[in-house]
TORKOL-4160 file (C-alpha; in steps of 0.2 Angstrom, whole numbers, padded with zeros to 4 digits, m for minus):
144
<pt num="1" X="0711" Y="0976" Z="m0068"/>
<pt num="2" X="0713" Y="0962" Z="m0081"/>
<pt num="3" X="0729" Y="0961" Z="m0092"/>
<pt num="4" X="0724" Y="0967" Z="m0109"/>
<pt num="5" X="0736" Y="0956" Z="m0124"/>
<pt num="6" X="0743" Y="0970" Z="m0139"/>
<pt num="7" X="0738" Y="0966" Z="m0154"/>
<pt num="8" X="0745" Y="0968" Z="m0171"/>
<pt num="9" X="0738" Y="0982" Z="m0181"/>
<pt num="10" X="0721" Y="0973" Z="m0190"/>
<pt num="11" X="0720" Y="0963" Z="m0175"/>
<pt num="12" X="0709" Y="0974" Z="m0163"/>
<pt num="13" X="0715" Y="0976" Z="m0143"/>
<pt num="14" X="0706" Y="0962" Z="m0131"/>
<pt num="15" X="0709" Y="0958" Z="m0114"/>
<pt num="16" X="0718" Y="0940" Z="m0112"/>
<pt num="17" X="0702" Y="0928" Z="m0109"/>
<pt num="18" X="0690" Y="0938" Z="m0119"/>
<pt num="19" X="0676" Y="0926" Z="m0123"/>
<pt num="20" X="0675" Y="0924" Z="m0142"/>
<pt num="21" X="0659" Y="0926" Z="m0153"/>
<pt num="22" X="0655" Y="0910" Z="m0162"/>
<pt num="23" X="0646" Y="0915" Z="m0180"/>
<pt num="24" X="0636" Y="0902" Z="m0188"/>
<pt num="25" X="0628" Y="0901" Z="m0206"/>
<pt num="26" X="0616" Y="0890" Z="m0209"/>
<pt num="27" X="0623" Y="0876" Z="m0225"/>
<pt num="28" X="0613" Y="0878" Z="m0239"/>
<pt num="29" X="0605" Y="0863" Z="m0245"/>
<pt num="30" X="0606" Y="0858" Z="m0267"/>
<pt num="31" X="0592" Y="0864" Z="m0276"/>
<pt num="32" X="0580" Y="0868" Z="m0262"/>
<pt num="33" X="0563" Y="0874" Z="m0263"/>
<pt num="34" X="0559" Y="0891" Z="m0266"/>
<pt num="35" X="0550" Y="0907" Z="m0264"/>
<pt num="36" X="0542" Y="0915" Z="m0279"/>
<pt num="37" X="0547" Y="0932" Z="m0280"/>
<pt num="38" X="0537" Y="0940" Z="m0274"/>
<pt num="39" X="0536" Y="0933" Z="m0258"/>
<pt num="40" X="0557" Y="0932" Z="m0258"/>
<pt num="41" X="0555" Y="0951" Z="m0258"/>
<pt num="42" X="0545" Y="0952" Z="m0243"/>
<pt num="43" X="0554" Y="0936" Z="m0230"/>
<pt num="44" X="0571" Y="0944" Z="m0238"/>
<pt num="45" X="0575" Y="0930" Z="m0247"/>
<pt num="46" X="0573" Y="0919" Z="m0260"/>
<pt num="47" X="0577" Y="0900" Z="m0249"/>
<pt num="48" X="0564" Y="0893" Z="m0237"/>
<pt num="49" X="0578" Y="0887" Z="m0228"/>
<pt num="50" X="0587" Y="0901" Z="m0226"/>
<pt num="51" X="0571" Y="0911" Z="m0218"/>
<pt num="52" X="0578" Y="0913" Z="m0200"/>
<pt num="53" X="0571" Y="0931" Z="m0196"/>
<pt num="54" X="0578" Y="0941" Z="m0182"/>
<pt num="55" X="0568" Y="0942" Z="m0164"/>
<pt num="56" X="0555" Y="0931" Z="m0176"/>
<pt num="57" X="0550" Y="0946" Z="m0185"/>
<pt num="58" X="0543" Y="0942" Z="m0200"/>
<pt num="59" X="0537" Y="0953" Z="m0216"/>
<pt num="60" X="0520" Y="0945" Z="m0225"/>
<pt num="61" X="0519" Y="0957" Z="m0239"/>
<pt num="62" X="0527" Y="0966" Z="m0253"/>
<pt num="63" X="0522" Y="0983" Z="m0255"/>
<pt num="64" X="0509" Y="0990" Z="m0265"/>
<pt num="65" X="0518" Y="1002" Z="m0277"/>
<pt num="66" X="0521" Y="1002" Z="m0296"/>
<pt num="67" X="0536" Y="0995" Z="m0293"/>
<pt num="68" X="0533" Y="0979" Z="m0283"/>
<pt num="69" X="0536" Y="0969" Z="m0298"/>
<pt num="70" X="0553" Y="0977" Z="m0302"/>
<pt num="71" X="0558" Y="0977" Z="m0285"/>
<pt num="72" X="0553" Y="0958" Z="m0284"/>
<pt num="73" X="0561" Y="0951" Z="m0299"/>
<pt num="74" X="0577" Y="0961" Z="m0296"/>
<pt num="75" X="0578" Y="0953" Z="m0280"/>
<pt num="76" X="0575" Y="0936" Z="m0282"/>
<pt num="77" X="0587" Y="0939" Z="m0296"/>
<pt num="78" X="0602" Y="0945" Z="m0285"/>
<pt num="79" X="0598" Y="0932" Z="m0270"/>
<pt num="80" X="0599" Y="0919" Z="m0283"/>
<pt num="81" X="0614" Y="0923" Z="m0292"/>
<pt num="82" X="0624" Y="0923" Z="m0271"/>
<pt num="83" X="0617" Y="0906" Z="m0273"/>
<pt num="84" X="0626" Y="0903" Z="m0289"/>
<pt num="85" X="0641" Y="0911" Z="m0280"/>
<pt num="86" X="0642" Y="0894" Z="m0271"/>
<pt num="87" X="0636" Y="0883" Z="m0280"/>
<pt num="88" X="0639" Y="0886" Z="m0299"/>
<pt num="89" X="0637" Y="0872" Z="m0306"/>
<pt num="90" X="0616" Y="0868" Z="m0301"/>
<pt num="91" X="0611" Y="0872" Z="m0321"/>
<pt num="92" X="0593" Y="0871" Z="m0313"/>
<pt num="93" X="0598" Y="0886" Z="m0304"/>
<pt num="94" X="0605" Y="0896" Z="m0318"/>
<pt num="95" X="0593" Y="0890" Z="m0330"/>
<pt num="96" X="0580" Y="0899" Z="m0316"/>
<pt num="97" X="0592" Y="0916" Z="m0315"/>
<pt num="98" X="0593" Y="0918" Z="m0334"/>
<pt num="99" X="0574" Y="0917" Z="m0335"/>
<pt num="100" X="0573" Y="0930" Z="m0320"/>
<pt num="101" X="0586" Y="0941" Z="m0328"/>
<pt num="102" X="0573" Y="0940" Z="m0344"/>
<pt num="103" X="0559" Y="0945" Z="m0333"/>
<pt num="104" X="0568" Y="0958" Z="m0325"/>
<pt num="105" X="0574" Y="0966" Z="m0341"/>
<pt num="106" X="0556" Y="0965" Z="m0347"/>
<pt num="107" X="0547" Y="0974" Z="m0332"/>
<pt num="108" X="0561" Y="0986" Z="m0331"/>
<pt num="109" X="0556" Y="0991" Z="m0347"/>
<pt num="110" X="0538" Y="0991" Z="m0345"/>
<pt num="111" X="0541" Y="1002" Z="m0330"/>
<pt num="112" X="0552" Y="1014" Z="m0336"/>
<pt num="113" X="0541" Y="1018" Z="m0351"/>
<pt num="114" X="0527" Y="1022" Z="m0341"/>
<pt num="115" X="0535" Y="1030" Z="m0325"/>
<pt num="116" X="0552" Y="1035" Z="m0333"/>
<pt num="117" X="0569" Y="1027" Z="m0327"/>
<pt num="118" X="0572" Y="1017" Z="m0313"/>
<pt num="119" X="0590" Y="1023" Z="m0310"/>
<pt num="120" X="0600" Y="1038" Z="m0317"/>
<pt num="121" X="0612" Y="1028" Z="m0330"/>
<pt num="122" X="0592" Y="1024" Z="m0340"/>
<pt num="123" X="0595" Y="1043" Z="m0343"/>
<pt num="124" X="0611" Y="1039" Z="m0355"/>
<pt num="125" X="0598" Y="1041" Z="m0373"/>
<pt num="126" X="0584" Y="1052" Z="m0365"/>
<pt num="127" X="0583" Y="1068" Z="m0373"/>
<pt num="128" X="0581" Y="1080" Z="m0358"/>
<pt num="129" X="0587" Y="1075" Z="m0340"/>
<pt num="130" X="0568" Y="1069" Z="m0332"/>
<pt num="131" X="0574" Y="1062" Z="m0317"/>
<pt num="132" X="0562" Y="1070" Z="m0305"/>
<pt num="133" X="0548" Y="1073" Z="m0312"/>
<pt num="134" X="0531" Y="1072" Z="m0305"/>
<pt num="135" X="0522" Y="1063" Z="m0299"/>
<pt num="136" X="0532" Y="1049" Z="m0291"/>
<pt num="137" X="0530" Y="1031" Z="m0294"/>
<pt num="138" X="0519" Y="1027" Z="m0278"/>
<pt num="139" X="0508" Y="1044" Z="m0282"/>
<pt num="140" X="0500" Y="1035" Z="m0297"/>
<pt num="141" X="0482" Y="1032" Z="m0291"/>
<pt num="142" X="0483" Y="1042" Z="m0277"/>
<pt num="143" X="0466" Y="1050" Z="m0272"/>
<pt num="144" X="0470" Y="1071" Z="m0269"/>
């Protein structure tokens, strides 16, 4: 039976020797190619380099729905800013993040006047609650 070490509280209970797990993360290279955003929506992010897919699973395409678009530039949008997050001062980037903010903001409108709101706070100025209503987003077009 091995010895097991007591641990502080937070620090988890493991036996003596325990083999530890090593994490890597890949360093992210300065102002590296990247995806357009649609394509970032559908590898899961934005950086080429960053593309390591698990058991080399990869996903090709974004789906076909109304809401690709959104989904797209929302994304690339959010993968860009953790970007930002570490490396804040690459105006090229942030140049590129403002611009997909713009984009974003645009197709959300777009969207939402012509398949309602995209998420429940849109509802704050409607004039009845039309949160589900038919027919959904990815019914448009749908052959009965």
């Amino acid at each position: 039976m091995e010895k097991v070490k007591n641990c502080d509280v937070g620090e988890g209970r493991l036996p003596c020797c325990a083999p530890l797990a090593l994490s890597a993360i890949p360093a992210q290279g300065r102002n590296g190619p990247r995806y357009d955003s649609g394509k970032s929506l559908a590898r899961g992010t934005l950086f080429p380099e960053l593309d390591l897919p698990l058991g080399n699973i990869v996903n090709s395409t974004v789906p076909d729905v109304p809401a690709a678009e959104l989904m797209a530039l929302d994304f690339a949008a959010h993968d860009l800013s953790l970007y930002l997050d570490t490396h804040p001062d690459d105006g090229e980037a942030f140049a590129v993040y403002k611009e997909l903010l713009k984009l974003a903001e645009t197709g959300r409108k777009r969207y939402t006047e012509r398949f309602g709101p995209v998420t429940k706070t849109e509802l704050r100025d409607a004039a009845h609650y039309n949160w589900l209503k038919d027919p959904w987003p990815w019914e448009y077009g749908k052959e009965d």
